[in-house]
N, C-alpha and C positions, 0 to 999 in steps of 0.2 A: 435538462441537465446542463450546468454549468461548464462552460467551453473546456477549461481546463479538467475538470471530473471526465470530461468525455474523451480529452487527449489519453488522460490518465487510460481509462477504459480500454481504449483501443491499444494502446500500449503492452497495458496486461494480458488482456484476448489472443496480440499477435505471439506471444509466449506462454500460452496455453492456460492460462488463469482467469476463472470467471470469475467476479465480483464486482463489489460497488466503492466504488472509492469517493473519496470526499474530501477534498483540502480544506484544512481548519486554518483560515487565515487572523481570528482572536483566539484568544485566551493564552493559558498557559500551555497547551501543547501548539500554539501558533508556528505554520511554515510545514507542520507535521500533516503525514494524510492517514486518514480511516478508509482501511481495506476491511470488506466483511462480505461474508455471502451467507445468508439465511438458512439455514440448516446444514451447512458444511461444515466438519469436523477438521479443526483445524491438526496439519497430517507433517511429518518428516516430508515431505515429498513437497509441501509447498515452503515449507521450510527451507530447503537446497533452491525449489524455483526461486524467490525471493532473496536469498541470502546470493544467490549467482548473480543477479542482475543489480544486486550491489544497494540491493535493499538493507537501513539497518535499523534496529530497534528505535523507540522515540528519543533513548537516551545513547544514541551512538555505539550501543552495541551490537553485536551480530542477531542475528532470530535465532530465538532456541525454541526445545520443547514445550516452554512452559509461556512462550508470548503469544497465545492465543487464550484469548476472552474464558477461560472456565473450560478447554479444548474445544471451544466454536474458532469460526476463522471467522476471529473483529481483533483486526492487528493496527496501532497504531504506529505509523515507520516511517523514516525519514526515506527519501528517494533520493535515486543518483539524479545527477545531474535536472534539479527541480525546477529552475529556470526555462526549460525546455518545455513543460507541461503548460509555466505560468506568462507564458508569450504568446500576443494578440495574435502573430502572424501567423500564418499557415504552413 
């Protein structure tokens, strides 16, 4: 896993959230990350975890009921403070 997926990772683990994250550094959602966890229904509950830690939609909006993949959890969302995740140092 890529250092910064893996910062990412541990970041969300330590706030109760299991998934896979994956910073998309091309295309058109470029700087945005992919949160998803495989058979997880995306829930009001991770909606509030995410929206609290100041996660916000890929278009700067807050997470609603309806930003999850088809109600799986595959959310594309800009993160706080993203330079934190995208830094060599330790």
């Amino acid at each position: 896993m890529r250092p910064e997926n893996q910062k990412m990772k541990d970041f969300l683990q330590g706030h109760g959230i299991d998934c896979t994250p994956k910073y998309l550094k091309d295309g058109s959602l470029k700087g945005r990350w992919m949160l998803q966890a495989k058979g997880k229904n995306w829930s009001q509950e991770l909606q509030d975890k995410l929206n609290s830690l100041g996660f916000r939609d890929f278009d700067n909006a807050p997470l609603h009921r309806f930003s999850g993949n088809g109600g799986m959890f595959c959310v594309c969302v800009r993160a706080p403070m993203p330079y934190r995740f995208l830094s060599t140092d330790n």
